[in-house]
N, C-alpha and C positions, 0 to 999 in steps of 0.2 A: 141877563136872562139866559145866554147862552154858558154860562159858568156852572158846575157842580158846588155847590158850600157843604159847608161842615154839616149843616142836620141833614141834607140829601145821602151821605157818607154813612153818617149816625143812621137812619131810617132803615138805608139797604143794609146794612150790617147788623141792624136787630130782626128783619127779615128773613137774611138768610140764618142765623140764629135758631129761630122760630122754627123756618123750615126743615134745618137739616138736624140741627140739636148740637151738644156741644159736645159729644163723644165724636162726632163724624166727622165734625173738624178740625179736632184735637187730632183723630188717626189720618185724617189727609195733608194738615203740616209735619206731620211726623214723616209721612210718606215722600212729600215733596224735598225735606231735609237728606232724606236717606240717598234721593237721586241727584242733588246738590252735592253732595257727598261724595258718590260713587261718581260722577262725573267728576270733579277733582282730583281725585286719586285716578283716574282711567290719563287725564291727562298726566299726570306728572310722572306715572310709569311710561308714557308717550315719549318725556321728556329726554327719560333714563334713558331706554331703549335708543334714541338717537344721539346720544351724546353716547353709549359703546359700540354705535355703528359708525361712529365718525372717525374710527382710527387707520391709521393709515399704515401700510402694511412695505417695508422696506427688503426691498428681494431686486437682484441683479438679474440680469436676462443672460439665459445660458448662450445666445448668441447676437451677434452685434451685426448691425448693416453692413455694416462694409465685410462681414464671411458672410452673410448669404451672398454677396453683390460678387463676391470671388466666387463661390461656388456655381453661380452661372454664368459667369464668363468662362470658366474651365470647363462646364458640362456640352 
């Protein structure tokens, strides 16, 4: 009793049919594809983006602890 079956599926689906017409729905799957779409591609430029932010960047420091640690014990 508490289960949906196939002709309750069938029913609402020729309903909304009826209702909406078969243009409306044909441009609202269309619509829904395009934002399935653009979300996919938004992620995987996401992706990119963080995999050229992940480089690691190899540079010596122009001064070492132990010269500052001299430079104030002599100041």
């Amino acid at each position: 009793m508490g289960q949906i079956g196939i002709w309750q599926i069938v029913i609402i689906a020729v309903v909304v049919v009826l209702l909406f017409g078969r243009g409306k729905i044909s441009d609202l799957m269309g619509d829904v594809a395009k934002g399935i779409n653009s979300f996919k591609k938004g992620l995987n430029e996401d992706d990119s983006k963080m995999a050229d932010s992940s480089k690691t960047i190899d540079q010596k420091a122009s001064e070492t602890v132990s010269d500052i640690k001299d430079k104030s014990k002599s100041s």
